[in-house]
N, C-alpha and C positions, 0 to 999 in steps of 0.2 A: 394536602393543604390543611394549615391547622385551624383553631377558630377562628370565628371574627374578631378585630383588634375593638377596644374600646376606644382608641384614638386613631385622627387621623394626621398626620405631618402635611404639612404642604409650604410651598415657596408663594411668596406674597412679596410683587412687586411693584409700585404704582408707576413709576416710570424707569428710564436708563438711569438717573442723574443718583436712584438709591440703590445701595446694593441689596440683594437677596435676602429676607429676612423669614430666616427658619422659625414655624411655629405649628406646635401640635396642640390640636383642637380636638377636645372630646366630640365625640357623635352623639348625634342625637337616639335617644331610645325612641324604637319603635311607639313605646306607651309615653313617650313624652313625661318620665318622671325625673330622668337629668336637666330639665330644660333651663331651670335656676344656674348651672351651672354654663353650659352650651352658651347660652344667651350673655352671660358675662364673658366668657374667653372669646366668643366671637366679635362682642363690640369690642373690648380691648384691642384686637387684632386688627379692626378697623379703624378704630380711634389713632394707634400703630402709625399707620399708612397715612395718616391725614387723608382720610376718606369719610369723615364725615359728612359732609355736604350729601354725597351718595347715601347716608346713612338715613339721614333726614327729611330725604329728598328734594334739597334745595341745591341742589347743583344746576346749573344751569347748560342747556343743553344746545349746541352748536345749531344756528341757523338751517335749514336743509338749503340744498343747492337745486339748481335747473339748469339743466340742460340743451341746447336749441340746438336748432338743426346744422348748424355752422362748426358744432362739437365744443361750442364755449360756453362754461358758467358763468352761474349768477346763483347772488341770495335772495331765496324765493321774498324774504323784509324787505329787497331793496329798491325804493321807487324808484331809482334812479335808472337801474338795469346798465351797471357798470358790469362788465365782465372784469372776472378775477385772473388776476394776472396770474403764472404758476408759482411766484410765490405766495403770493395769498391764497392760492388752493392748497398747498401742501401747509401751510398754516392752519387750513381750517381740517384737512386730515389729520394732524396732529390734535387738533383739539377734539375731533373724532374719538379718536384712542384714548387720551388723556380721559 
């Protein structure tokens, strides 16, 4: 096996709806003297993806769910304690992933 590469390739997808977007990102050196570098091609690469919100960490992050002993959800916000029908569960698994 030969040396370490000084970059890495990777596939970067944020959903189905984009395709596959090939990008090679230097690594970081152990002593942290590429990091001017690193630090630019990785936000690019996120900026890329409209992935900022994640970047900044203002994304906002899907309700948790509950559980009862019937096997139906609910959004632990929800005063009402409407259980979620299965398409508004696999809505809010989507928004999960997303």
């Amino acid at each position: 096996m030969g040396p370490a590469s000084d970059t890495m390739t990777t596939d970067m997808s944020a959903s189905d709806s984009f395709s596959a977007l090939k990008v090679t990102l230097p690594r970081l050196a152990k002593n942290g003297e590429n990091w001017l570098t690193y630090q630019e091609k990785v936000t690019n690469a996120i900026m890329a993806r409209n992935l900022r919100r994640h970047l900044t960490g203002t994304a906002k992050q899907p309700a948790d769910l509950i559980k009862d002993k019937d096997g139906k959800f609910y959004k632990a916000d929800d005063a009402a304690k409407k259980a979620l029908s299965e398409t508004e569960l696999e809505a809010h698994e989507i928004a999960l992933e997303t």
